[in-house]
FIKOLZA-1660 file (N, C-alpha, C; in steps of 0.1 Angstrom, whole numbers, plus 5000, padded with zeros to 4 digits):
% residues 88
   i   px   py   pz ch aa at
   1 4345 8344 3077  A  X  N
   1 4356 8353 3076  A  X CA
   1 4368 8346 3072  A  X  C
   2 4370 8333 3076  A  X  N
   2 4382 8328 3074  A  X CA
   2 4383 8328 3055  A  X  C
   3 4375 8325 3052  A  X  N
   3 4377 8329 3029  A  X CA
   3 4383 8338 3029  A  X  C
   4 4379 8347 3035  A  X  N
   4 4384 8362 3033  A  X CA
   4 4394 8364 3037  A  X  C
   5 4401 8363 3049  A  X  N
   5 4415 8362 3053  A  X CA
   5 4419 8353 3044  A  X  C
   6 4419 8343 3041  A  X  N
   6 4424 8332 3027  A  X CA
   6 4428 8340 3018  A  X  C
   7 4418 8347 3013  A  X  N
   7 4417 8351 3001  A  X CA
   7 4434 8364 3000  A  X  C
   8 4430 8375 3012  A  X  N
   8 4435 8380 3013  A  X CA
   8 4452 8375 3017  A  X  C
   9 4453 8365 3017  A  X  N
   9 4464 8357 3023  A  X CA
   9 4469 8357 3008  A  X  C
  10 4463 8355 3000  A  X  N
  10 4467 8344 2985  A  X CA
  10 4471 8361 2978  A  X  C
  11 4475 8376 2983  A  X  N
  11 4480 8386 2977  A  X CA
  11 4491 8389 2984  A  X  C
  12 4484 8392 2998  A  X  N
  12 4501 8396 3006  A  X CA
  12 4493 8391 3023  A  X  C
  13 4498 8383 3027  A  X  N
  13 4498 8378 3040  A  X CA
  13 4499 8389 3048  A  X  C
  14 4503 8401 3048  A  X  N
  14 4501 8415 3059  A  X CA
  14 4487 8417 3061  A  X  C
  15 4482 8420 3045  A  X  N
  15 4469 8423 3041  A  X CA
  15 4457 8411 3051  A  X  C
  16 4459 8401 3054  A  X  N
  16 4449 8387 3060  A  X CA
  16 4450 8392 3073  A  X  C
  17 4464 8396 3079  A  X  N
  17 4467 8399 3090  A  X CA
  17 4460 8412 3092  A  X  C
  18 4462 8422 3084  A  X  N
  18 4450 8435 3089  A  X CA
  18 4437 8431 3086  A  X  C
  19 4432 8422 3079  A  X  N
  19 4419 8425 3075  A  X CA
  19 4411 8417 3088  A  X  C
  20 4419 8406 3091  A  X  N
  20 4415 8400 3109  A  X CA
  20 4414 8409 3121  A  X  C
  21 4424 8418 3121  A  X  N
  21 4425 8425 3134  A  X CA
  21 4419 8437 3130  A  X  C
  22 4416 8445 3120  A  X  N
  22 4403 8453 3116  A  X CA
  22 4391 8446 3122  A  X  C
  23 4388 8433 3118  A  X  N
  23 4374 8428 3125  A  X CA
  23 4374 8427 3136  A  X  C
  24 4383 8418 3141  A  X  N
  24 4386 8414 3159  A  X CA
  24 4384 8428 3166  A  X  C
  25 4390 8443 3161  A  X  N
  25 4386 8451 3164  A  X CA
  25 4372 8461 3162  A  X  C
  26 4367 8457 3150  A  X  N
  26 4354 8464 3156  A  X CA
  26 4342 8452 3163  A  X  C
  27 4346 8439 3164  A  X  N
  27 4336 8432 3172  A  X CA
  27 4341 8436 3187  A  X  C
  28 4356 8437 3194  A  X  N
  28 4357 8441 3209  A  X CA
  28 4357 8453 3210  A  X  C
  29 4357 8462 3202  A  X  N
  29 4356 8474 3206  A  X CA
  29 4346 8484 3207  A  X  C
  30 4339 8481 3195  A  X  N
  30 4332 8492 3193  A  X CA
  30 4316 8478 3195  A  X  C
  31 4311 8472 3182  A  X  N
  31 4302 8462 3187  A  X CA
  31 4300 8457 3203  A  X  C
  32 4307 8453 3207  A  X  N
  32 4307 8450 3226  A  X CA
  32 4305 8459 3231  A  X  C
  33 4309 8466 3229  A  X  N
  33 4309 8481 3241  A  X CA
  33 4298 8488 3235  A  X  C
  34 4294 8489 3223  A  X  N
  34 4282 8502 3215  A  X CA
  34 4273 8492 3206  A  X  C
  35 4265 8484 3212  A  X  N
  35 4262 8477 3201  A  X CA
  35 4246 8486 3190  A  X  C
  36 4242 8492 3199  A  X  N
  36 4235 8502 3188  A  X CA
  36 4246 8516 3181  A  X  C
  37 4250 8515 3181  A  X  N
  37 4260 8522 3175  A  X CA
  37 4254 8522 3158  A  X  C
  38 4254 8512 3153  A  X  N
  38 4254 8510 3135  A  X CA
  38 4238 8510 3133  A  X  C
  39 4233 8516 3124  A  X  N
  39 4222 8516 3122  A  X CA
  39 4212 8503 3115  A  X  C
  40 4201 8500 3117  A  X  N
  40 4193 8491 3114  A  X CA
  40 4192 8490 3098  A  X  C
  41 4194 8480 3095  A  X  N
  41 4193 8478 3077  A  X CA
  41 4185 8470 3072  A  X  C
  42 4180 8458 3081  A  X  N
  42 4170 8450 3079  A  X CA
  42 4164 8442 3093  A  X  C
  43 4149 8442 3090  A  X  N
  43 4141 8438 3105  A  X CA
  43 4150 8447 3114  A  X  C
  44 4157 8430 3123  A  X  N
  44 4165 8437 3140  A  X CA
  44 4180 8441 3134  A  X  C
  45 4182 8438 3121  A  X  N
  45 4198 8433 3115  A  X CA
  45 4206 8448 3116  A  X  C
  46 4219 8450 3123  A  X  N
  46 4221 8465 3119  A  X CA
  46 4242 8458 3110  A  X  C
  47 4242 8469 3103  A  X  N
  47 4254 8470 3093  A  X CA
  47 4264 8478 3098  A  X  C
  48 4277 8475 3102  A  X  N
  48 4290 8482 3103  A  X CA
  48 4301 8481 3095  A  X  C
  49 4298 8490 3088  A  X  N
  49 4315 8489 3076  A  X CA
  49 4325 8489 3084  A  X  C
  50 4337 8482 3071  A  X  N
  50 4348 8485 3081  A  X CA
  50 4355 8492 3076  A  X  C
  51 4366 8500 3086  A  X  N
  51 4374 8510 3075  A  X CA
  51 4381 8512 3066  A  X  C
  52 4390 8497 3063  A  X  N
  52 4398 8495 3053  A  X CA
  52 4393 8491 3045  A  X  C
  53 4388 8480 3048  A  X  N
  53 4383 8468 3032  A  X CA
  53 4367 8471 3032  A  X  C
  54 4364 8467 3018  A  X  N
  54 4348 8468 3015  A  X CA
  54 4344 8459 3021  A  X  C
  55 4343 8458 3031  A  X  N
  55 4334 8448 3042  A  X CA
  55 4323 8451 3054  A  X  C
  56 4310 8446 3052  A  X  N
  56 4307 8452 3063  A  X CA
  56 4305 8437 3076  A  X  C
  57 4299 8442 3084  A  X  N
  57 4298 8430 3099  A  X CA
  57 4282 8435 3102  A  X  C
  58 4276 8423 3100  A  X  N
  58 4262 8423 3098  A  X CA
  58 4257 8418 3112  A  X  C
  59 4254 8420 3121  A  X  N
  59 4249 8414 3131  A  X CA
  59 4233 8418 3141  A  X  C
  60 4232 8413 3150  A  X  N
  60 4216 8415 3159  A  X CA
  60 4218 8418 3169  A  X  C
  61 4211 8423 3179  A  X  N
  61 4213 8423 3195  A  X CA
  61 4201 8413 3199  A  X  C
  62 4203 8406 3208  A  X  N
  62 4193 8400 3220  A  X CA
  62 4195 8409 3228  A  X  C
  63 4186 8419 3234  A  X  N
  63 4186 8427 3246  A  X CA
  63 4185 8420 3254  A  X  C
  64 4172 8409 3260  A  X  N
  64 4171 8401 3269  A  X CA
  64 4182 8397 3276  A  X  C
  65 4188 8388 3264  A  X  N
  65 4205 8380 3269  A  X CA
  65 4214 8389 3268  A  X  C
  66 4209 8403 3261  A  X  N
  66 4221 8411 3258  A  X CA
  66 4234 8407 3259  A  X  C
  67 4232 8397 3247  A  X  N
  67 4242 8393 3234  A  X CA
  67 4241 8399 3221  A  X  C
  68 4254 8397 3214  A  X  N
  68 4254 8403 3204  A  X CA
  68 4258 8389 3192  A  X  C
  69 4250 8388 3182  A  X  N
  69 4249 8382 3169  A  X CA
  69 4257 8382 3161  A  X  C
  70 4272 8377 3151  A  X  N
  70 4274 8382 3143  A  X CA
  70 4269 8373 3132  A  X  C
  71 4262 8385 3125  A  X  N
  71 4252 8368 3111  A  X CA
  71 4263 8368 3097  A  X  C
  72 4276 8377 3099  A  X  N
  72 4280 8379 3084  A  X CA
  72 4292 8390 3085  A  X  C
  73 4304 8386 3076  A  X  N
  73 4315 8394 3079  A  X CA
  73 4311 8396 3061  A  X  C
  74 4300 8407 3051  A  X  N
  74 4301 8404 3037  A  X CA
  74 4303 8415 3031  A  X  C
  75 4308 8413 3016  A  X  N
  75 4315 8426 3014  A  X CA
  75 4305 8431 3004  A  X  C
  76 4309 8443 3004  A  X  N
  76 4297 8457 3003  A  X CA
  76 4291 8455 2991  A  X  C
  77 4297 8447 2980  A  X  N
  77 4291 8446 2971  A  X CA
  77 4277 8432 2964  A  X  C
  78 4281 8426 2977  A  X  N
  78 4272 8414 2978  A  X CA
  78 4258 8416 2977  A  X  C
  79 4249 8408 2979  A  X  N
  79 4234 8409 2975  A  X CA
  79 4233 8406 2990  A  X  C
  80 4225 8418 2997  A  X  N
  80 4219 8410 3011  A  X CA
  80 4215 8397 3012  A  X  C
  81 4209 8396 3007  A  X  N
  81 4200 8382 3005  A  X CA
  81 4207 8373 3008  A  X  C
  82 4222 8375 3010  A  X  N
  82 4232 8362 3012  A  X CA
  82 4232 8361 3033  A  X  C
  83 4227 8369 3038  A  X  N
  83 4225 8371 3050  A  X CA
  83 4213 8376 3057  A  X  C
  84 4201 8381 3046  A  X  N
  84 4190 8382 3056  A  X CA
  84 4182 8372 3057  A  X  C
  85 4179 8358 3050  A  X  N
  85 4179 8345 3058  A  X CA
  85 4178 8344 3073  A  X  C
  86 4192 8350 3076  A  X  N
  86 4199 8345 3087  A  X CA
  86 4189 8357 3101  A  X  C
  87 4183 8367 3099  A  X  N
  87 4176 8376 3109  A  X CA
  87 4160 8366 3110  A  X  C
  88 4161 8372 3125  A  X  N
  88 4152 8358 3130  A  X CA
  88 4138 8374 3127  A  X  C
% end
């Protein structure tokens, strides 16, 4: 995530600043609290866009540990392949 806030830093430093607290807010809010919420995209992997920027938040649940995964903050136009490696 942090490239991406960089990146977004290197146009207008507001823009880095929302595109963080966009994420920070759907990992405490909605991921924590609903983690089936987003639907399944690959194997256990499920996809949640976010609402402003072309980004999605790629992550897994452990039910056991019921923990939640994040494998990838990537944006929509990327090749999966850059993150399903990462699904066990």
């Amino acid at each position: 995530m942090l490239h991406v806030v960089n990146w977004y830093e290197t146009i207008l430093s507001k823009l880095a600043q929302e595109f963080h607290e966009e994420v920070s807010h759907k990992i405490e809010n909605i991921v924590a609290k609903f983690p089936k919420i987003a639907p399944t995209v690959y194997k256990s992997a499920r996809k949640m866009s976010l609402n402003r920027f072309p980004y999605n938040l790629v992550y897994t649940i452990d039910d056991e540990k019921k923990e939640v995964k994040i494998l990838a903050i990537v944006h929509d136009k990327r090749n999966p392949s850059v993150w399903q490696d990462r699904v066990v």
